[in-house]
DRENPA-632625 format. One record per residue (C-alpha): x, y negated, z; residue in one letter; residue number from 1. Coordinates in steps of 0.001 Angstrom, whole numbers, padded with zeros to 6 digits, always signed. Each point is the difference from the previous one (the first is absolute). Example, Ala and Ser with C-alpha at 12.3 -4.5 7.8 and 13.67 -1.06 7.14 Angstrom:
<recs>
+012300; +004500; +007800; a; 1
+001370; -003440; -000660; s; 2
</recs>
This chain:
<recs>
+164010; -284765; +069288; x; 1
+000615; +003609; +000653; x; 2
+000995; +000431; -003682; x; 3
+002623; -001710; +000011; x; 4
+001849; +001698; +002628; x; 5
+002368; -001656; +002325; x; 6
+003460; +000589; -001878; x; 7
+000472; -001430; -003315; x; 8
+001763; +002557; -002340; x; 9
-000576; -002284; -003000; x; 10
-001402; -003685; -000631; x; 11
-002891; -001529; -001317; x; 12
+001356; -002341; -002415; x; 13
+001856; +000140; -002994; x; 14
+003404; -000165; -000076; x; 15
+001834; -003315; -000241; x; 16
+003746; -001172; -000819; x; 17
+000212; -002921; +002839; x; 18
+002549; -001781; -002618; x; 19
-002334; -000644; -002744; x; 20
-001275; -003240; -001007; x; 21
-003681; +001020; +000288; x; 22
+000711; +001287; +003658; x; 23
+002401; -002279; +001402; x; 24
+000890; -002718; -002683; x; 25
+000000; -002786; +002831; x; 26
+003211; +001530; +001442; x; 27
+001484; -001497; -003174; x; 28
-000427; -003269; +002245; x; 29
+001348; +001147; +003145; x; 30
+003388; -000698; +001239; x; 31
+000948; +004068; -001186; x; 32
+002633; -002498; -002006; x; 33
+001645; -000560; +003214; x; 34
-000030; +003438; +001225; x; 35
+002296; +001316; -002981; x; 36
-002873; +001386; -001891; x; 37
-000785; +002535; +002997; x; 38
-004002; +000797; +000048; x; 39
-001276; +000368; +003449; x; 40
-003340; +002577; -000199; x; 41
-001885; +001133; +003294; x; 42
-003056; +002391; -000879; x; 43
-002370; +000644; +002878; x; 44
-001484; +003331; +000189; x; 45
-000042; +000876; -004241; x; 46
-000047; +003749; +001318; x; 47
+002026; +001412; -002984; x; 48
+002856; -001401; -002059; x; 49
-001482; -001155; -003113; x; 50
+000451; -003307; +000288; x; 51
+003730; +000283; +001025; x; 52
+000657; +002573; -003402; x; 53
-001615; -002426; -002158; x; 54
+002038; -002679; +001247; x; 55
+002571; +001869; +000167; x; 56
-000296; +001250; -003493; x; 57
-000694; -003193; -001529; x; 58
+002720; -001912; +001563; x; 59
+002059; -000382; -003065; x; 60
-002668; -002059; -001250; x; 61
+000289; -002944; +002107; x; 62
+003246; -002421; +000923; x; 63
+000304; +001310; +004104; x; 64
+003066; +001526; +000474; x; 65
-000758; +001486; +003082; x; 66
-002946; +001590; +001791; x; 67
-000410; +000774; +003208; x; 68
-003626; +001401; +001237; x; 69
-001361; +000844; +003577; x; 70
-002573; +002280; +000818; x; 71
-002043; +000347; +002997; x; 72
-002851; +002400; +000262; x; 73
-002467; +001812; +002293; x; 74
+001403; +003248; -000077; x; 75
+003486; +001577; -000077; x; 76
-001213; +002457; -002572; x; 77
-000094; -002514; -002217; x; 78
+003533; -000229; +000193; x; 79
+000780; +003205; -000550; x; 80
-002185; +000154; -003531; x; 81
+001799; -002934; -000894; x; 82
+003162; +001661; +000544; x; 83
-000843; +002954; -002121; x; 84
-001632; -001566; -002673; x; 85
+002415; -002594; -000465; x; 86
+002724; +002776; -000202; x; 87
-002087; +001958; -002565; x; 88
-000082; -003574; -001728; x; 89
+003624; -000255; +000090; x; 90
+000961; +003359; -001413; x; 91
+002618; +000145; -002700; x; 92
-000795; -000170; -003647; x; 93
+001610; +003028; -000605; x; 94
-000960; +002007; +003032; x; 95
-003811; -000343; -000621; x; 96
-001490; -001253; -003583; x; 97
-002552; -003155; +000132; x; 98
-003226; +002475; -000188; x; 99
+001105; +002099; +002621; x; 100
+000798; -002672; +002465; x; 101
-003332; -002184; -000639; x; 102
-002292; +003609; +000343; x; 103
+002487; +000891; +003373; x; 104
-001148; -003702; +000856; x; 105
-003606; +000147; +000085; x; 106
-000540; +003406; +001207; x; 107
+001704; -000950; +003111; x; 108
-001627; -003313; -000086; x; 109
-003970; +001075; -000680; x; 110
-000149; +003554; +000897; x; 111
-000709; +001305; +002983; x; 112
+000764; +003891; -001688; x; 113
+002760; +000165; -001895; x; 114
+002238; +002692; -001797; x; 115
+002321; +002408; +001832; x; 116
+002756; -001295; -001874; x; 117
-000491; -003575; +001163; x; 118
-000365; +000920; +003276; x; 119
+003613; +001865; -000096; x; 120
+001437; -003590; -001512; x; 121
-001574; -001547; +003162; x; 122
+001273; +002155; +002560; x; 123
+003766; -000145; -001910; x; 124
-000507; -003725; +000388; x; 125
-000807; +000014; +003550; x; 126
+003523; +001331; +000809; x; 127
+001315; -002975; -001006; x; 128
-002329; -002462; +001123; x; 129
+000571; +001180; +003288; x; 130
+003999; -000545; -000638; x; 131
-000969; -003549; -000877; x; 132
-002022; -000689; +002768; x; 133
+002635; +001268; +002454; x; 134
+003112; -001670; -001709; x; 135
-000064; -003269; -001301; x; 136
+003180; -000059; -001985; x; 137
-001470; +003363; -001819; x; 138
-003256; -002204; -000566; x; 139
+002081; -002483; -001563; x; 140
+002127; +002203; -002287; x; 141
-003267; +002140; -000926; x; 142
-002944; -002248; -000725; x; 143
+001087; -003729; +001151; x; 144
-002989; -001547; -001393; x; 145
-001494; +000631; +003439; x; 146
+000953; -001981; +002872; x; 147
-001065; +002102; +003732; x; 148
+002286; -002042; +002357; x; 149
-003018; -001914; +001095; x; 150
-001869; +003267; +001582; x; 151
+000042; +000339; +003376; x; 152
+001905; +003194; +001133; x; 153
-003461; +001867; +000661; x; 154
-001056; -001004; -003287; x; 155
+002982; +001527; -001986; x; 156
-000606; +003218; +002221; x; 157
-003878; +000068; -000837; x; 158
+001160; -000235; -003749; x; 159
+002447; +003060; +000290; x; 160
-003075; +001928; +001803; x; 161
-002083; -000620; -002837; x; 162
+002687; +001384; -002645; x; 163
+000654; +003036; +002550; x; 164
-003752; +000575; -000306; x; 165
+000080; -000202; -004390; x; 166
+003170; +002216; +000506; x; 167
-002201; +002564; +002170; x; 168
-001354; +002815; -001982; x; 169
-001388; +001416; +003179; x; 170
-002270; -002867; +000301; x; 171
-003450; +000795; -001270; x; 172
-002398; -003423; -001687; x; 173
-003245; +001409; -001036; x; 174
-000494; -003526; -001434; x; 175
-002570; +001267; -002573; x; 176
-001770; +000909; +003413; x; 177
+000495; -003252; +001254; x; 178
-001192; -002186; -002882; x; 179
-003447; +002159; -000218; x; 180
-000335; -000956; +003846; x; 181
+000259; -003296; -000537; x; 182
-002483; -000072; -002975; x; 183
-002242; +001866; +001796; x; 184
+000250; -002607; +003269; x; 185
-000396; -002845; -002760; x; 186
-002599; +001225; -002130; x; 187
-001987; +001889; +002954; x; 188
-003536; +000993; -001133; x; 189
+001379; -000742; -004016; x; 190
+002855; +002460; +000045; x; 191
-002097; +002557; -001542; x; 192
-001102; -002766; -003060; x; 193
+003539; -001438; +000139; x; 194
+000817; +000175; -004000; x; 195
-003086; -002459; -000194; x; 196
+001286; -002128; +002597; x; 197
+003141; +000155; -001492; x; 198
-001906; -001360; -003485; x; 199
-001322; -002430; +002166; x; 200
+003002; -001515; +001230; x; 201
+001828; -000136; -003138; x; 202
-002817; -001899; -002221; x; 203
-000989; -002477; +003146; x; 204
+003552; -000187; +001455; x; 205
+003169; +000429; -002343; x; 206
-001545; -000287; -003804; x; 207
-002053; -003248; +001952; x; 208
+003548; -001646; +000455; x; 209
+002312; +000012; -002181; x; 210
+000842; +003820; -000309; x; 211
-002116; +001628; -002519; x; 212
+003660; +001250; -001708; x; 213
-000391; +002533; +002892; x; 214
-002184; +003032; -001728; x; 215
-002792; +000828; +002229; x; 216
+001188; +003833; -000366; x; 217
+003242; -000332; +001210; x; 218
-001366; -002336; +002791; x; 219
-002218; +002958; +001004; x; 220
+002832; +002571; +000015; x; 221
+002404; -002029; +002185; x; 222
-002887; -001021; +002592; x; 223
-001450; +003995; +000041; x; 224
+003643; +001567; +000265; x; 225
+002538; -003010; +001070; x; 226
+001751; +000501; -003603; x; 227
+000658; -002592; -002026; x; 228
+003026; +000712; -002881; x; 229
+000504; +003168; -001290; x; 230
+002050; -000391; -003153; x; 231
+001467; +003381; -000339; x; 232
-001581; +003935; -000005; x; 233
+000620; +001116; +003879; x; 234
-001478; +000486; +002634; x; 235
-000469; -002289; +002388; x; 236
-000549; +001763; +003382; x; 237
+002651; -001087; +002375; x; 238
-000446; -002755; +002790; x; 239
+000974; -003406; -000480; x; 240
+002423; -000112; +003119; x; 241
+000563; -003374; -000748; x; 242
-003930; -001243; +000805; x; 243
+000182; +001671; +003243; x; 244
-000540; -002547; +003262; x; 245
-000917; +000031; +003414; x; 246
-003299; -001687; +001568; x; 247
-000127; -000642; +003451; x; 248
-003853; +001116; +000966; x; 249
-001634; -000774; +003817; x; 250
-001881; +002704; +001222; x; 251
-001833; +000069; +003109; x; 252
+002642; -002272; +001460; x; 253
+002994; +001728; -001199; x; 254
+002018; -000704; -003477; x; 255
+000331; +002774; -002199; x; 256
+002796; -000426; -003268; x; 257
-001272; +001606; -002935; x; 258
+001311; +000334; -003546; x; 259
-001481; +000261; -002724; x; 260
-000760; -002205; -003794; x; 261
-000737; -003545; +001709; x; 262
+000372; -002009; -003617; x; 263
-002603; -001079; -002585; x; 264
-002831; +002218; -001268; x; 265
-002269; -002685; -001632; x; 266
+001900; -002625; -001952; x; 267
+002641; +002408; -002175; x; 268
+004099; -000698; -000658; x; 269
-001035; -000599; -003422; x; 270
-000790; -003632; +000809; x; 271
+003743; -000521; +001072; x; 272
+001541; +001166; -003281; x; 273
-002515; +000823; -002513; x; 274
-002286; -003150; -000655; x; 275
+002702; -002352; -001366; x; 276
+002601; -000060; -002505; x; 277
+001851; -002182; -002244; x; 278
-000668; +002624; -002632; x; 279
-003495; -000921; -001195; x; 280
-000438; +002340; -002263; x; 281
-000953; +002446; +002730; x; 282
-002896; -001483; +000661; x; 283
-001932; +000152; -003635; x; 284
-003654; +001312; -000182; x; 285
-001571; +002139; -002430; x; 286
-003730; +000263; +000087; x; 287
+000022; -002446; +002949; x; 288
+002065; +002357; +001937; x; 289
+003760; -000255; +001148; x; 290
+002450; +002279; -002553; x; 291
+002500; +000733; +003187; x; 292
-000437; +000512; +003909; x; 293
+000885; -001273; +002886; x; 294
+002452; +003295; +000057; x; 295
+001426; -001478; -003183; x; 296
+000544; -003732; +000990; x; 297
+001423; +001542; +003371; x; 298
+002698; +001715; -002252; x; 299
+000753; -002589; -002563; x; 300
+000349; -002546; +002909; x; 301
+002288; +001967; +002258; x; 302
+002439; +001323; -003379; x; 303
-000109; -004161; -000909; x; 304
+001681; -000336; +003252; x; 305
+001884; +002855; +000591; x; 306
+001690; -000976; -003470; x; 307
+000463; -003806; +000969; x; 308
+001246; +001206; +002727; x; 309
+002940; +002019; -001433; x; 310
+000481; -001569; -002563; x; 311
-000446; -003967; +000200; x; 312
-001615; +000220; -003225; x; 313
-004540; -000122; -000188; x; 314
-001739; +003142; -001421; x; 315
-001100; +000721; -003229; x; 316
-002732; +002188; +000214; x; 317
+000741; +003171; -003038; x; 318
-002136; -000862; -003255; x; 319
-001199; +003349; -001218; x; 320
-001106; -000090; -003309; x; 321
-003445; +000900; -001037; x; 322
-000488; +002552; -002569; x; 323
-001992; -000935; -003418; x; 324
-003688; +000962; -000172; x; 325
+000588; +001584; -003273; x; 326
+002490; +002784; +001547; x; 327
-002347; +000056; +002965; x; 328
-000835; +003011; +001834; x; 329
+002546; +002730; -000721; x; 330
+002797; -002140; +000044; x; 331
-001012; -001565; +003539; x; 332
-000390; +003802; +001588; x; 333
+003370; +000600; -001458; x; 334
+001363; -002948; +001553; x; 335
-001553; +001227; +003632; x; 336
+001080; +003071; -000232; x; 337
+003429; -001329; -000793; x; 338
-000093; -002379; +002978; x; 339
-001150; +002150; +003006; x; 340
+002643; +003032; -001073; x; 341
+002627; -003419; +000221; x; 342
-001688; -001024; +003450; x; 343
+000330; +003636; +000860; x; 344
+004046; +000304; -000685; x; 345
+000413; -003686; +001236; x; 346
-001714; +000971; +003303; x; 347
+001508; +003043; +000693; x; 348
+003666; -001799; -000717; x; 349
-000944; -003314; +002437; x; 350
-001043; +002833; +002592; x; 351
+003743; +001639; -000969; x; 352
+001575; -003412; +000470; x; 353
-001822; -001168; +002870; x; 354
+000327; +003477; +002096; x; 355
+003475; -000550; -000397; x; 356
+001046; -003693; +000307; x; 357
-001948; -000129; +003226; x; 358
+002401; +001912; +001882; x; 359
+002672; -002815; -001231; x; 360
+000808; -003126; +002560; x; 361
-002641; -002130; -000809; x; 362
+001170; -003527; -001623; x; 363
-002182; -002754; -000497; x; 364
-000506; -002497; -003124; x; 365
+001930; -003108; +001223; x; 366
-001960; -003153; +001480; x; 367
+002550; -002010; +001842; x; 368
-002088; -003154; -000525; x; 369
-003083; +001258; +002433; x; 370
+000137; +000986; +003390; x; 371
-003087; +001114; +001602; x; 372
-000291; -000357; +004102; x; 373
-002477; +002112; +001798; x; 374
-000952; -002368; +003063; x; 375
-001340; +001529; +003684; x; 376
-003336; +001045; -000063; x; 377
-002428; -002635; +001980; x; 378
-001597; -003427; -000967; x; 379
+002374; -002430; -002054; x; 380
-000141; -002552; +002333; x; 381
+001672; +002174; +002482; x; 382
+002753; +001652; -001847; x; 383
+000564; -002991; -003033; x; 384
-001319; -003036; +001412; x; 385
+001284; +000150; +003230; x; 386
+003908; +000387; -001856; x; 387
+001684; -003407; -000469; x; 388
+001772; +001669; -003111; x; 389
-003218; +000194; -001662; x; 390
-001077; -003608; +000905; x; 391
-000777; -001500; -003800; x; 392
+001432; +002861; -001513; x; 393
-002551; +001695; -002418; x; 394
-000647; -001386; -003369; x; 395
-003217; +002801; -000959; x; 396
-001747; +001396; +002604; x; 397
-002926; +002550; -000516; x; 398
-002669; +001454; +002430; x; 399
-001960; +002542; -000774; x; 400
-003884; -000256; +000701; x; 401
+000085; +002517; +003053; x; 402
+002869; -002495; +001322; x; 403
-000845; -003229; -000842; x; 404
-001708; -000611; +003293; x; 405
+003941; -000498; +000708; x; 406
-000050; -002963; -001936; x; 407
+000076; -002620; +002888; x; 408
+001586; -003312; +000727; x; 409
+002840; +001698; +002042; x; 410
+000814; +002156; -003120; x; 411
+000556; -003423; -002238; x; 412
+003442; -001070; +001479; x; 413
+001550; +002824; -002022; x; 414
-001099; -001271; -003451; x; 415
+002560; -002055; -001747; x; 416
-001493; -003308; -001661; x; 417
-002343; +000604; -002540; x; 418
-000295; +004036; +000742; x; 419
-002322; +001725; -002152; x; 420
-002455; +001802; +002123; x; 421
-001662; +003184; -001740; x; 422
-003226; +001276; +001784; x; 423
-001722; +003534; -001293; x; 424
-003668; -000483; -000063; x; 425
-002543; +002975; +000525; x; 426
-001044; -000058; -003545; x; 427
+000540; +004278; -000455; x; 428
-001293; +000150; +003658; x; 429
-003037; +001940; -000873; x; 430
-001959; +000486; +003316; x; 431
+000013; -003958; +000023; x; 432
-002870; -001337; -001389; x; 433
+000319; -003153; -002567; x; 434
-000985; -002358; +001954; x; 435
+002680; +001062; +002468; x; 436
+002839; -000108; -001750; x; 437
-001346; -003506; -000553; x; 438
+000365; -000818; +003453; x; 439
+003556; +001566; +000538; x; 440
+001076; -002368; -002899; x; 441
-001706; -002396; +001928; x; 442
+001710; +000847; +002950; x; 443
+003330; +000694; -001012; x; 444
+000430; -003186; -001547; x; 445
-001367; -002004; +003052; x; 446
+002786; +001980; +001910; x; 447
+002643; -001025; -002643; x; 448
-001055; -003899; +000368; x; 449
+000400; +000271; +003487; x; 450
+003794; +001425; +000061; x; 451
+000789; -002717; -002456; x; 452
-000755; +001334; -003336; x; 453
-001777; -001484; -003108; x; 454
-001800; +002570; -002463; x; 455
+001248; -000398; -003652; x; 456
-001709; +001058; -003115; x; 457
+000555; +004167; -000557; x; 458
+000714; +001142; -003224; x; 459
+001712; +003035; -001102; x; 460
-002462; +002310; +001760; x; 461
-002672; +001159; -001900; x; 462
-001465; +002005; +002499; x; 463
-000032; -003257; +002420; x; 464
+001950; +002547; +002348; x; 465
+001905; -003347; +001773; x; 466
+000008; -003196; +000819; x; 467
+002734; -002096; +000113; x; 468
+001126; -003178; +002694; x; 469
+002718; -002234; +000383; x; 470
+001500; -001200; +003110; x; 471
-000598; -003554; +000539; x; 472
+000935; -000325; +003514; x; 473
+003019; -002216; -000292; x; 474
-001267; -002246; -001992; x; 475
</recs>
């Protein structure tokens, strides 16, 4: 599946807070009780952070006192996204306003150009993600949500490479060059008819499944130029130094390392973020067709959280109210005039503000409740299982459908009793026919039996995105 690349910048699944009762409600009957509330959460190759900010974010909402989450994925890059966009989650209040931080967000997180501007904030960043890679006690005093002590040594150093390299302005990433390579290896003979294959996929793959919020025009943009948000007049021209990977290629007997864009072309980063929401208003039709985008649910979504986040309070989304009919036209041109010149002084002042808080120390939002491990890179059987400390020691555990085939009866002695096991199904893989992602469910749920697990009714995902076990091996 050349499509989807071999690195995943973003997941195929909705987001998901781990704690809620539609997710997880049978850890309510494990022994978290004798644990002093603590919430043990092991996510298997999720490729971004989205579960881990919802569940962060939500947190307040449920009894746990304490969460503590590990993360193990296929490629150290990973880790370094999660670093920055959990830092651009954490930002101040007061340092950078809710809009600002949800657009900074999802440029990084769906774009693979991006403005100048955010680029700068990146490379500013890097300086001291290299700091906290280096020195643990700076780690701790700077962003001690994240836990690095489990890295090996050459792990930690391959993490400050990759922040040298974001740092590097000498460092040239044609990456538009890069993703109209790949389309071209993907699409081959249909390159030149690619808008209809692009129709194509979206009315037989995505709007087929459970994603018809995502507008078939903005689908088409993001899979002909790699751009998925733009929220704000710029230009978008700079290279995405945070999508740039190696691949290892074998030719004629000799490996060659290459980088280059190795993520998703096919399946989009609005399925991640922009499908869902607790705010159904978002997703009302007129004439048959959705009101808002998949741009829109993206933004609503990540502000919710961003907000819960800081605050410990859920997000209201701002009523605006409508106009009568009777005052109608003149009065609503007034009112749009009125609004862009507004959008126009409050831009240029967030650009004031911003230009100049990010050359203060950076302080994060306080989360002393969640710490999130990043675990060695390699199978989980290897660097978890193997570990007596982690011997009936996870209370959620999640695998992502490109990892799931690490779902074996080795892997079971780390779930506590009565575990909930979350497994991502291909539902939003669209190069898998129907009838396949029949047989992975098939599949994956054989493989869950077998380690010890019992499938449960899912609810709570609309978009049947997951299925969800329980550890019965004790018993």
């Amino acid at each position: 599946m050349d499509g989807l690349g071999t690195i995943t910048w973003w997941g195929f699944s909705p987001a998901i807070d781990f704690q809620d009762a539609d997710v997880g409600a049978l850890m309510e009957k494990t022994s978290l009780q004798d644990t002093n509330d603590v919430v043990n959460i092991l996510l298997v190759g999720a490729g971004d952070i989205r579960h881990i900010l919802k569940t962060i974010a939500n947190r307040k909402r449920h009894k746990h006192k304490k969460i503590n989450m590990f993360v193990c994925e296929a490629a150290l890059e990973l880790y370094a996204r999660d670093i920055l966009l959990m830092t651009v989650a954490l930002e101040m209040q007061d340092r950078m306003g809710l809009q600002e931080k949800s657009e900074l967000f999802l440029e990084l997180y769906g774009n693979i150009l991006i403005r100048e501007q955010t680029m700068q904030y990146v490379q500013k960043k890097a300086t001291e993600f290299i700091k906290m890679v280096t020195d643990v006690d700076y780690l701790e005093e700077k962003l001690p949500v994240f836990d690095l002590s489990q890295l090996k040594f050459k792990e930690r150093d391959f993490l400050e490479g990759i922040f040298k390299l974001w740092q590097n302005t000498k460092f040239t990433f044609d990456v538009s060059k890069c993703w109209d390579l790949r389309m071209r290896q993907n699409l081959k003979t249909r390159y030149d008819t690619r808008m209809n294959v692009f129709d194509w996929d979206y009315h037989m793959g995505l709007a087929e499944r459970d994603a018809d919020v995502v507008n078939k025009s903005e689908y088409q943009t993001w899979r002909n130029t790699g751009v998925a948000f733009e929220f704000r007049e710029g230009t978008y021209d700079t290279p995405n130094k945070t999508m740039a990977s190696a691949r290892v290629f074998d030719h004629q007997g000799e490996k060659h390392g290459r980088m280059g864009y190795w993520g998703d072309i096919i399946v989009s980063p609005y399925i991640s973020l922009g499908i869902e929401s607790e705010e159904q208003s978002l997703f009302k039709k007129c004439n048959n067709l959705y009101t808002k985008t998949a741009e829109d649910v993206s933004q609503f979504n990540m502000q919710a959280m961003l907000h819960e986040l800081a605050t410990g309070e859920r997000y209201k989304q701002p009523v605006k109210e409508e106009s009568k009919q009777s005052s109608s036209v003149k009065l609503t041109e007034i009112t749009e005039e009125e609004e862009e010149e507004e959008e126009g002084e409050n831009s240029e002042e967030e650009k004031m503000a911003s230009s100049s808080q990010h050359e203060l120390p950076y302080q994060a939002i306080p989360v002393d409740d969640v710490k999130v491990t990043f675990l060695p890179i390699g199978p989980v059987k290897d660097h978890v299982a193997a570990k007596s400390k982690y011997q009936k020691f996870f209370d959620v555990v999640y695998f992502s459908n490109s990892m799931v085939h690490q779902l074996t009866p080795d892997v079971s002695k780390i779930f506590a009793k009565q575990c909930t096991v979350i497994l991502e199904t291909a539902q939003f893989m669209i190069e898998i026919k129907k009838e396949q992602t029949e047989e992975f469910l098939k599949k994956t749920a054989s493989m869950a039996k077998t380690a010890g697990c019992e499938q449960v009714e899912t609810v709570g995902c609309k978009s049947k995105s997951f299925t969800r076990h329980v550890y019965k091996g004790d018993e």
